[in-house]
C-alpha positions as CSV (number, residue, x, y, z in Angstrom):
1,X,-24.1,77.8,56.1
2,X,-27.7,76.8,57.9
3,X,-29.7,74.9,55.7
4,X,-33.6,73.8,56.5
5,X,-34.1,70.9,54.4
6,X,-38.2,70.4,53.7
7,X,-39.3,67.0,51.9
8,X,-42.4,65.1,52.2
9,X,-40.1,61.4,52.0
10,X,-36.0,60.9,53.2
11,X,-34.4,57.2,52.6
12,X,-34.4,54.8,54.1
13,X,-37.4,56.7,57.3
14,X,-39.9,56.9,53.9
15,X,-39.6,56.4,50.6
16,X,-41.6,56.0,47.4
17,X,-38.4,57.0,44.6
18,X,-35.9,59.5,44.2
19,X,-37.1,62.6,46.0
20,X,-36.0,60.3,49.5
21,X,-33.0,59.4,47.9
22,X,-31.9,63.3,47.5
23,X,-33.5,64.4,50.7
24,X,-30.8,61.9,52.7
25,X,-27.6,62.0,50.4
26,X,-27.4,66.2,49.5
27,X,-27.9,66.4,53.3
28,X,-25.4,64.5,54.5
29,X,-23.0,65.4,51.8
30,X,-23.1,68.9,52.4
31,X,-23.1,67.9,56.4
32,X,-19.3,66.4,55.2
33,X,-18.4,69.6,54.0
34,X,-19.3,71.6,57.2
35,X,-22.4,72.7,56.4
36,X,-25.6,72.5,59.2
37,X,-27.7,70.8,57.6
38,X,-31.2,70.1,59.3
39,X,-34.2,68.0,57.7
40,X,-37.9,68.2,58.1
41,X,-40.3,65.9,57.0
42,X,-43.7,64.1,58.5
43,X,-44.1,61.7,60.6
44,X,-45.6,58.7,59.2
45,X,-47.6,56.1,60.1
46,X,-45.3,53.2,58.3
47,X,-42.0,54.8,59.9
48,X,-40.6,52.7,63.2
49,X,-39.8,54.5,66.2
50,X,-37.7,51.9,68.1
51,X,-35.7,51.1,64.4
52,X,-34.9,54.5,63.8
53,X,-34.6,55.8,67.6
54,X,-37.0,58.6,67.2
55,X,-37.1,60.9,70.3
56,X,-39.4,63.5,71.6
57,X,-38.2,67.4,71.1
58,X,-41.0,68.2,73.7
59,X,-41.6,70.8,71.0
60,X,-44.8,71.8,68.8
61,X,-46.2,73.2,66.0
62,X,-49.8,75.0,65.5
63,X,-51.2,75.9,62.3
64,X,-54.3,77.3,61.5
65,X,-55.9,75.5,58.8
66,X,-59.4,76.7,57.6
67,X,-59.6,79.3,60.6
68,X,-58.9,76.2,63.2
69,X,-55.4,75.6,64.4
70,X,-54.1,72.4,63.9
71,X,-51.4,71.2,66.4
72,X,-48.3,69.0,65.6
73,X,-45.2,67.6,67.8
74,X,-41.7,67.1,66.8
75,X,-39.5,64.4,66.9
76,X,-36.1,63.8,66.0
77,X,-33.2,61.3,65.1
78,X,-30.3,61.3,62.6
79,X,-29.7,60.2,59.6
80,X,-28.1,56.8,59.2
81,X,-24.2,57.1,59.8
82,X,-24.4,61.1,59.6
83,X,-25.0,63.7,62.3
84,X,-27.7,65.2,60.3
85,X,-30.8,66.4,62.3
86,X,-34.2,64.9,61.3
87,X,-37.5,66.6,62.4
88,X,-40.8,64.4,62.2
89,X,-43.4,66.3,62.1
90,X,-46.6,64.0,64.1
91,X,-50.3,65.0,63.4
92,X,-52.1,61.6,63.5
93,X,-55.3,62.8,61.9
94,X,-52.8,63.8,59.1
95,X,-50.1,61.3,58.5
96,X,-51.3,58.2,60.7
97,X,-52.6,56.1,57.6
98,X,-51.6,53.6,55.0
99,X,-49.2,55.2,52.2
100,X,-47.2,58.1,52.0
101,X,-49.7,59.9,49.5
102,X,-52.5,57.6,48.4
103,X,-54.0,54.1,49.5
104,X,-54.9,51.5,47.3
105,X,-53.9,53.8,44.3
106,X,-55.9,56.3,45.2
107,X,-54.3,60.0,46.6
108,X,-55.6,61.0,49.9
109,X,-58.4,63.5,49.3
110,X,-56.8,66.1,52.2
111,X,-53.3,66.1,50.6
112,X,-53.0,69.4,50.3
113,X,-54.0,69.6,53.9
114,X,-51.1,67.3,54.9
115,X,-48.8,69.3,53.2
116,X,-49.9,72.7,53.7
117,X,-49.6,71.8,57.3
118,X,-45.8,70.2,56.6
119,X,-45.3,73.4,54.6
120,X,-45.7,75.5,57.6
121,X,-44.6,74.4,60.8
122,X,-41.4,73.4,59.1
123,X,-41.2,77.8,59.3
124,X,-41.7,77.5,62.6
125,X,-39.4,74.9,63.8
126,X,-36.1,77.4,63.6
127,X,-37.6,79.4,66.2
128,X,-38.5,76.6,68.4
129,X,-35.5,75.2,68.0
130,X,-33.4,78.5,68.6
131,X,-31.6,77.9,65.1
132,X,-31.8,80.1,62.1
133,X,-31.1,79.1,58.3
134,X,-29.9,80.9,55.9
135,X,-31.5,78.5,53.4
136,X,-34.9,76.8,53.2
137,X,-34.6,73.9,50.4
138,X,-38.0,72.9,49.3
139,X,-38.5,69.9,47.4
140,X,-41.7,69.1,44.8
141,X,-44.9,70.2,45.2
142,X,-45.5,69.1,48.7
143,X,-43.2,71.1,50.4
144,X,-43.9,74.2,47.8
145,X,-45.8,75.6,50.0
146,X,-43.4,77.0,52.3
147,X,-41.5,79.0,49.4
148,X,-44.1,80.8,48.9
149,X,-44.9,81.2,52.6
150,X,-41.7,82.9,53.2
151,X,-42.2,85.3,50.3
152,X,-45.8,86.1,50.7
153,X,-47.3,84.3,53.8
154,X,-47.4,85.7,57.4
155,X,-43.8,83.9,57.5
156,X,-42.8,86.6,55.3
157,X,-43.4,89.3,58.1
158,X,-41.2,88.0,60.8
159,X,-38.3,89.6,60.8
160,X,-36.1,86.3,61.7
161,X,-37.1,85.1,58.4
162,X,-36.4,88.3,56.4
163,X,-33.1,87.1,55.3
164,X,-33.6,83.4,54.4
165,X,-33.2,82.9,51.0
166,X,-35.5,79.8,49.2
167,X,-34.5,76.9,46.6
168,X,-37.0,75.1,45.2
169,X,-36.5,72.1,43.6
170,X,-38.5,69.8,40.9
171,X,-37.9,66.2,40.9
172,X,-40.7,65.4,38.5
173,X,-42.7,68.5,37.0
174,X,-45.3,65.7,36.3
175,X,-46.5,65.4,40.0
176,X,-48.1,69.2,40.4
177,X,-49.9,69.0,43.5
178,X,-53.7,70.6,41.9
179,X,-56.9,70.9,43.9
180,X,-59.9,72.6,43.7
181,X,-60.2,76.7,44.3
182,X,-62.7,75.7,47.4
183,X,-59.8,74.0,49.1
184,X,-57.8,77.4,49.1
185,X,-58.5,78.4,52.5
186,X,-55.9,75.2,53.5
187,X,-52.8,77.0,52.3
188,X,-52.9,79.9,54.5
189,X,-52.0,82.3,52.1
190,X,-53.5,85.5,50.5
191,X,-56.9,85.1,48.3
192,X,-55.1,87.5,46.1
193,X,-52.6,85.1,45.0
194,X,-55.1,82.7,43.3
195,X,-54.5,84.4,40.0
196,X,-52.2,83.8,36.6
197,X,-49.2,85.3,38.5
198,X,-49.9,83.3,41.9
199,X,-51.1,79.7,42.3
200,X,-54.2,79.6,39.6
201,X,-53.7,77.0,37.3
202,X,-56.7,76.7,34.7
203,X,-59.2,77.3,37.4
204,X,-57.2,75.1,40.1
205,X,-54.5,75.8,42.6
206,X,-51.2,74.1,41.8
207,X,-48.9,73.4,44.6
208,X,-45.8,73.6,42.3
209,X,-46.5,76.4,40.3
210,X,-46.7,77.9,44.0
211,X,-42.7,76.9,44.7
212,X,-41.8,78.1,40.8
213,X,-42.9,81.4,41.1
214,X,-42.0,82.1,44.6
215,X,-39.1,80.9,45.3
216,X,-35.5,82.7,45.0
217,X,-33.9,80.0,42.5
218,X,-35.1,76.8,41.0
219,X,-32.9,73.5,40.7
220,X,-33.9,70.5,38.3
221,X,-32.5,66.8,38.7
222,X,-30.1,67.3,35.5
223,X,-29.0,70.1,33.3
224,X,-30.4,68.6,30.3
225,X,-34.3,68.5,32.2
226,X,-33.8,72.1,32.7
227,X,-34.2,73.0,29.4
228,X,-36.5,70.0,28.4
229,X,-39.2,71.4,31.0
230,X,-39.1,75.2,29.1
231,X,-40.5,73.1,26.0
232,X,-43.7,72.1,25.6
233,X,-43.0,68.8,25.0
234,X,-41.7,68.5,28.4
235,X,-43.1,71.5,30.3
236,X,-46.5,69.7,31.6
237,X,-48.0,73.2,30.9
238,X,-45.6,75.2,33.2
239,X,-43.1,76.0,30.3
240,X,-44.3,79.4,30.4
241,X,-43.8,80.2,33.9
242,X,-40.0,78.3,33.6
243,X,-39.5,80.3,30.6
244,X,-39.9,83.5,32.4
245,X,-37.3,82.9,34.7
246,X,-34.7,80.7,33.4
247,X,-31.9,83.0,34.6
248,X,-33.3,81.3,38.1
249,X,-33.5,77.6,36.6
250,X,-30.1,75.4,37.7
251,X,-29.9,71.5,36.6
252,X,-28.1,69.8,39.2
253,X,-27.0,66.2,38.5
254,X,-28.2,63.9,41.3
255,X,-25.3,61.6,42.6
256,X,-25.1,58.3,44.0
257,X,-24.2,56.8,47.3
258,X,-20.6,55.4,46.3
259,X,-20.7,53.0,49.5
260,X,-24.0,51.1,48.4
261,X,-23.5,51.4,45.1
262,X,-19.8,50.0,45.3
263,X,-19.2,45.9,43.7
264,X,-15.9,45.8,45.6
265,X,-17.8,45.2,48.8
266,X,-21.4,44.7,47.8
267,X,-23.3,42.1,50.3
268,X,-25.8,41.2,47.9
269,X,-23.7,39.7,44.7
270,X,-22.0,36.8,44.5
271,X,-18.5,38.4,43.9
272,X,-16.6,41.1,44.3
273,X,-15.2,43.2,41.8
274,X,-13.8,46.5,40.3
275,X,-12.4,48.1,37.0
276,X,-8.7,46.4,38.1
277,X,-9.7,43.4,38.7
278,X,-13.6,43.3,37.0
279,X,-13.1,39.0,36.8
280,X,-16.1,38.9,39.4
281,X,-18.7,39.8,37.2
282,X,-18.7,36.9,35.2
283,X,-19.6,34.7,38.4
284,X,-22.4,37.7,39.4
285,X,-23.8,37.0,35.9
286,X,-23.8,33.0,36.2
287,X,-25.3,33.6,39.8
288,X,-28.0,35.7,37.7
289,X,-28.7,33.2,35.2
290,X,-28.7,30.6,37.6
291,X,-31.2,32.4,40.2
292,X,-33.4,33.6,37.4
293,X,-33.6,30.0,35.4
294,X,-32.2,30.9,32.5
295,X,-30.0,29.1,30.4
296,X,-26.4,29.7,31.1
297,X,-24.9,31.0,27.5
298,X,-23.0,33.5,27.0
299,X,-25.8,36.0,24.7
300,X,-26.3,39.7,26.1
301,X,-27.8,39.5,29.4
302,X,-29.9,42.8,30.1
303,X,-31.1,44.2,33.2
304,X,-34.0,46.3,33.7
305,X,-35.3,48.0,37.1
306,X,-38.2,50.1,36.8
307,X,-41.5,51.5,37.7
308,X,-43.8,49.5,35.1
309,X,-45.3,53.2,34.2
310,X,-45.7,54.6,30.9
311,X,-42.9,57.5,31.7
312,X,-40.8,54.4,32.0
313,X,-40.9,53.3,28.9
314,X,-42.6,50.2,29.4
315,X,-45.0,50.4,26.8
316,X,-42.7,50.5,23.7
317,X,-40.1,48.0,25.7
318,X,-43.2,45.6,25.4
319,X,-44.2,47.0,21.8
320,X,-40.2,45.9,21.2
321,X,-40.1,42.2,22.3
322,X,-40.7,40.3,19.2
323,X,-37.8,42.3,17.7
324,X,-35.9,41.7,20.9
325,X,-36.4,38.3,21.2
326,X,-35.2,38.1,17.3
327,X,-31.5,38.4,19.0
328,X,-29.3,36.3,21.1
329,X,-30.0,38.0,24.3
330,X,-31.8,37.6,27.4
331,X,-33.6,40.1,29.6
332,X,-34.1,40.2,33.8
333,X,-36.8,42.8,34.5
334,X,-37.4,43.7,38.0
335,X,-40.3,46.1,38.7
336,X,-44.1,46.7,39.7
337,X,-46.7,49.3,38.8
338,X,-50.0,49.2,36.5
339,X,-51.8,46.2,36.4
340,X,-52.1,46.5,32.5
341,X,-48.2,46.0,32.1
342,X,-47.8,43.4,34.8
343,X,-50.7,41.3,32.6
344,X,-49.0,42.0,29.5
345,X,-45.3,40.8,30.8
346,X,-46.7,37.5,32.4
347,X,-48.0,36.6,29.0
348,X,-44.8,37.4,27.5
349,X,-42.7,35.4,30.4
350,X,-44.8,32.7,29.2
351,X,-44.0,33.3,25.9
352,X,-40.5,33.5,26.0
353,X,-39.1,31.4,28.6
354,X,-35.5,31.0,29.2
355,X,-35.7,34.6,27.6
356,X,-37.4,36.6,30.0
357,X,-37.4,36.7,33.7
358,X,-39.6,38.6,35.3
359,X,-39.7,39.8,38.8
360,X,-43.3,41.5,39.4
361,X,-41.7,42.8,42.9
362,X,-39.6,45.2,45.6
363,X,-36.1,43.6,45.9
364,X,-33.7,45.2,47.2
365,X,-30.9,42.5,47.3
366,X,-32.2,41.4,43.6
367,X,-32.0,44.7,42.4
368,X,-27.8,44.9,43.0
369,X,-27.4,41.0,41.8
370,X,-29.0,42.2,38.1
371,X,-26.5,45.4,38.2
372,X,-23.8,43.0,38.9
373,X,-25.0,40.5,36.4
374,X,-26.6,42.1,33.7
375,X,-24.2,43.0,30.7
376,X,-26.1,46.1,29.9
377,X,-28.9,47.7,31.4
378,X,-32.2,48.8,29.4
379,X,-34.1,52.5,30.2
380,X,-36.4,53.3,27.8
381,X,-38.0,56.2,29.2
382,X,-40.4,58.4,27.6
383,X,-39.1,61.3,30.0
384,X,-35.9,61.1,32.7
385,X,-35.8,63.9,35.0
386,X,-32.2,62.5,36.3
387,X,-32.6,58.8,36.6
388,X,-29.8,56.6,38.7
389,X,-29.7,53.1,37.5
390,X,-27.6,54.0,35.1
391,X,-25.2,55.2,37.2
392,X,-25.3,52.2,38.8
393,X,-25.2,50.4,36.5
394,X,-21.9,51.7,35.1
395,X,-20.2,51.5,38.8
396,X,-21.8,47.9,38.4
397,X,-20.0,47.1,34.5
398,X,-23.4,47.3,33.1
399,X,-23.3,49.0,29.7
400,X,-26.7,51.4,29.5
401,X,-29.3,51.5,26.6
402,X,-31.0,54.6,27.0
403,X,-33.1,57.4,25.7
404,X,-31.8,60.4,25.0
405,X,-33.5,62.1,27.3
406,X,-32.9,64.0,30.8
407,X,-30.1,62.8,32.9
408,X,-29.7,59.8,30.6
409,X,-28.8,62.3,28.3
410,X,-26.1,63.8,30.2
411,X,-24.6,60.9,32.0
412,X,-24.7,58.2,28.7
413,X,-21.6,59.3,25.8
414,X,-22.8,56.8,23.0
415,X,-20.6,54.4,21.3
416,X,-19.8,56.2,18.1
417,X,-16.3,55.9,15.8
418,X,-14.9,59.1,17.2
419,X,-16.3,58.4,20.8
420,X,-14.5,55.3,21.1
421,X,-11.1,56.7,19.1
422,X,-11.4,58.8,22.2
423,X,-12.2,56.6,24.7
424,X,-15.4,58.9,25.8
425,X,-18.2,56.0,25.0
426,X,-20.2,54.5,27.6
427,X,-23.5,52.9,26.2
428,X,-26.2,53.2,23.7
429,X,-28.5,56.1,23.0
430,X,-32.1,55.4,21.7
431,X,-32.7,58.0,19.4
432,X,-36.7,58.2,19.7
433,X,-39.7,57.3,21.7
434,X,-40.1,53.9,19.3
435,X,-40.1,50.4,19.6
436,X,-38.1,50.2,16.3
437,X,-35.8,52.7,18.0
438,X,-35.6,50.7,21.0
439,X,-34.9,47.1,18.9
440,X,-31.7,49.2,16.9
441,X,-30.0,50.5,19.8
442,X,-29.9,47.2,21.6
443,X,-29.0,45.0,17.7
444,X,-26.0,48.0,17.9
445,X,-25.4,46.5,21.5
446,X,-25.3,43.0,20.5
447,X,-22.7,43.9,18.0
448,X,-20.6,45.3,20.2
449,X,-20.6,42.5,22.7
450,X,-19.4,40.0,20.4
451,X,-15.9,42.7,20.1
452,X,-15.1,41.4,23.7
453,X,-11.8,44.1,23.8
454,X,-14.3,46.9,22.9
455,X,-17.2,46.0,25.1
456,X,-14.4,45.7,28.1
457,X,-13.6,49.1,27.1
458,X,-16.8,50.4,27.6
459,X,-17.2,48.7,30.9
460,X,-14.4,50.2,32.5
461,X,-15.3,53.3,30.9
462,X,-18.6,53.8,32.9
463,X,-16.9,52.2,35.9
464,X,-14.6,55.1,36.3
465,X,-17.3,57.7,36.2
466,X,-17.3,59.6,39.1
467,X,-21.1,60.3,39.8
468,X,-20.4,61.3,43.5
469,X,-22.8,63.6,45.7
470,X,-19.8,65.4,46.9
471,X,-19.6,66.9,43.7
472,X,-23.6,67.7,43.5
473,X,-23.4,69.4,46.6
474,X,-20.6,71.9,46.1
475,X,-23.2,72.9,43.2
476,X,-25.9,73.5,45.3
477,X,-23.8,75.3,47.4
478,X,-23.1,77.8,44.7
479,X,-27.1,78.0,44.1
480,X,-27.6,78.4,48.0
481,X,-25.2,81.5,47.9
482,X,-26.8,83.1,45.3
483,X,-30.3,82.5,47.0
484,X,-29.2,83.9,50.3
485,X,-27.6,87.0,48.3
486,X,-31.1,87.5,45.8
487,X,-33.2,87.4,49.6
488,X,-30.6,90.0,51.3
489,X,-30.8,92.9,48.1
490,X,-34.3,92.3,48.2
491,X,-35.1,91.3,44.5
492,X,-38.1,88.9,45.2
C-alpha cells in the first residue's frame, strides 16, 4: 500500500512530544512490513542539513494563499536506519524562525498560514513526484487541513486524487488549531464550509474540527481516549461532532521503539539488564542515587518525567508532597514547562532535600538513567491521550502509578488480590484527579515494595509486555483498508 504521511514534527528532524515520535516509528514500521511509506513535513529553521543529509528534489510547490501564490521547494532524506522517504517542505518566510509553533511562549500569529500551506502542497507532492498513495495520514490539527482538501478542496477535483482515501489522527484533542473568520481566505477552501457542519467553531475556524469531519476514518492514541473524547469531560467541545461518527473513531495504541527503549544494551545506564537476569538495576538505582545526591537507602525510589503542565498532573503531585514525604520514599523529577511549577518545586527541593531531586531540564541520557533507576514511576495526569513512559518504564523494571485515564488506562492492570493470583498486575491505578488519591496509590506502593517476591513479580510482569509498533501498525493497516474502500464506494 502507498501511504503519504503528513505531520507538522517527525523525531529526531523536529520534535516538541509524541506526534514526532509517531510520525517516525508507524512509518518505518509499516516500511518493515512492505508498505511505501513516504513522509511530509516542513522544513524548519532548527533542522541541520549537513546532520541529516538533506538534498534538493529540484522540485516545488505553489499555493495560493489569500489570492497570491506562495512558492515552496522540496527536499528529501530518510529516516534514521529506515529507507523511508522524507519531504521538507522549505518556505523561509514560513518556517525559517525560532520554534516549531511559537517563540518565547507565544504561537506564531500566521500559523494557520504555515500549515495551510503544509496542508497543501503535501497534495501536490505525489504528482511531482510521479507516485500516487492510496492513503493520506494526517496528523492533529496542523496537517487537518489537507483532509479536508481532498474531500472538498480543488484537490478533490483531480481525478489522481479521486481514490485516496484519508486517516486523520488526534494526538491531543486539546491543541485545536482556532483562528479568527477573517483569516479564512488562508485555507483555500469553500466560504461555504465555515458553518456548524464545516470548520465554524463558536464563531472561529478550527483546524481540527476541519480533519474530524472530513476525513474517511479517525484514529486516537489509545482505545480508552476514544471514548473519553465523546464525553464531555474529555471532548474539549468536539464530543458532539465524535459522537456523530464513532463508527469512524479507531484507538490505536501508540508503541515504542524496542531498540532505544531496551536495558539489555542501553548506553546511557550504568548496567545492563533484563527480566532473566534484572540484577543490573540495583547498580542503575545506586548510580541514580549517587548522581542525584541522595542518600543511598533502600526506600521507594520514584521517577517522574514530565511536562510541568497542568494536564500532567503537576498540580495535585505538588498538592501531594507533604503526604508523600510522610513515607519512606524518594522522588527524581525530570521535566520543564510553566514557570509557576518550576517556582513551586525549587521551594520544595529546598524543603525536602535528600527527598527530592529535581531536574528543571531536557535530558536525554538522564531521562533513561531514572527508568533504569527509579523503582516505580509516577504519572499523575489529569488527561493521557496514550502516554509512553510507562511503557518504558515497565521495559525499564519501573512499576507505574498512574491515573486511570487514557492509555494509562489500557496499558497499567492494577495490583489487586485476583490480579496478582493471576499474575496480570503491573502497577498502581490512582482512582481520581486528587492529591489524597495520588498519596494512597503510592502508600499501596510502598506496601508492596517491602513484599520483595511480589514487587519482583510485578517487575517482570511489565518487562514482558510487548508494547511494540509492529503490532500498532498492522492496526493501522486494517483502518487504511477500510479508508481506501469508504473513498472507492464513494460514501464521503
Amino acid at each position: 500500500m502507498n501511504i503519504l504521511f503528513i505531520a507538522s514534527e517527525v523525531d529526531p528532524l523536529a520534535k516538541t512530544g509524541g506526534l514526532a515520535d509517531v510520525a517516525a516509528a508507524l512509518p518505518k514500521a509499516l516500511s518493515r512490513l512492505g508498505h511505501d511509506v513516504r513522509v511530509v513535513m516542513p522544513l524548519y529553521r532548527q533542522i541541520n542539513r549537513e546532520k541529516f543529509g538533506l538534498r534538493s528534489t529540484g522540485r516545488t510547490a505553489r499555493v495560493p494563499m489569500n489570492g497570491q501564490p506562495v512558492d515552496g521547494a522540496w527536499w528529501e532524506t530518510t529516516l534514521p536506519q529506515s529507507r523511508v522517504p522524507v519531504y521538507l517542505l522549505e518556505q523561509p518566510a514560513l518556517y525559517d524562525r525560532d520554534g516549531l509553533y511559537q517563540t518565547q511562549g507565544k504561537d506564531h500569529p500566521d500559523n494557520l498560514a504555515r500549515f495551510s500551506f503544509l496542508s497543501q502542497a503535501a497534495l501536490q507532492l505525489p504528482e511531482a513526484l510521479g507516485w500516487l498513495p492510496e492513503i493520506v495520514h494526517a496528523h492533529d490539527w496542523q496537517a487537518a487541513l489537507a483532509c479536508a482538501h481532498l474531500a472538498w478542496g480543488p484537490a478533490s477535483r483531480d481525478p489522481r486524487l479521486a481514490s485516496v482515501g484519508s486517516v486523520f489522527t488526534v494526538h491531543n484533542l486539546a491543541y485545536q488549531g482556532t483562528f479568527p473568520r477573517d483569516q479564512w481566505a488562508l485555507t483555500g477552501l469553500p466560504e461555504a464550509l465555515f458553518s456548524v457542519d464545516g470548520l465554524e467553531f463558536y464563531g472561529q475556524l478550527n483546524c481540527l474540527k476541519g480533519g474530524l469531519v472530513s476525513a474517511g476514518l479517525l484514529t486516537t492514541v489509545s482505545p480508552t481516549y476514544a471514548r473519553e473524547i465523546q464525553t464531555p469531560e474529555f471532548g474539549c467541545g468536539l464530543e458532539g461532532v465524535l459522537r456523530v461518527r464513532v463508527q469512524d473513531v479507531v484507538g490505536i495504541l501508540n508503541g515504542i521503539d524496542p531498540e532505544e527503549w531496551n536495558p539489555q544494551t542501553d548506553p546511557h545506564i550504568a548496567a545492563r539488564y533484563s527480566v532473566e537476569q534484572p540484577s543490573g538495576k540495583a547498580l542503575c538505582k545506586l548510580a541514580l542515587q549517587q548522581r542525584q545526591r541522595l542518600p543511598e537507602q533502600h526506600d521507594l525510589l520514584i521517577g517522574m518525567i514530565q511536562r510541568l503542565a497542568e494536564q500532567k498532573g503537576i498540580d495535585i503531585f505538588i498538592e501531594a508532597m507533604e503526604g508523600l514525604m510522610a513515607l519512606p520514599l524518594q522522588i527524581v523529577l525530570l521535566g520543564t514547562g510553566d514557570p509557576v511549577y518550576h517556582r513551586q518545586l525549587e521551594a520544595l527541593a529546598v524543603r525536602f532535600p535528600g527527598r527530592l531531586a529535581l531536574n528543571l531540564a531536557f535530558d536525554n541520557a538522564l531521562a533513561h538513567q531514572i527508568e533504569a533507576g527509579a523503582d516505580a514511576f509516577l504519572m499523575p495526569s489529569r488527561f493521557e491521550p496514550c502516554g509512553l513512559n510507562q511503557m518504558y518504564s515497565m521495559r525499564f523494571g519501573a512499576v507505574p502509578i498512574v491515573r486511570k485515564v487514557g492509555g494509562l488506562s489500557d496499558t497499567v492492570t492494577d495490583v489487586t488480590p485476583q490480579t496478582i493470583a493471576s499474575s496480570t498486575a503491573t502497577g498502581f491505578i490512582i482512582e481520581s484527579h486528587t492529591a489524597a488519591a495520588l498519596v494512597e496509590a503510592v502508600k499501596r506502593a510502598v506496601t508492596a515494595f517491602r513484599d520483595q517476591p511480589l514487587w519482583t513479580r510485578l517487575m517482570q510482569g511489565g518487562m514482558r509486555q510487548e508494547f511494540s509498533w509492529d503490532r500498532s501498525a498492522r492496526d493501522y493497516l486494517a483502518v487504511y483498508e477500510r479508508a481506501a474502500a469508504k473513498r472507492h464506494a464513494g460514501a464521503r
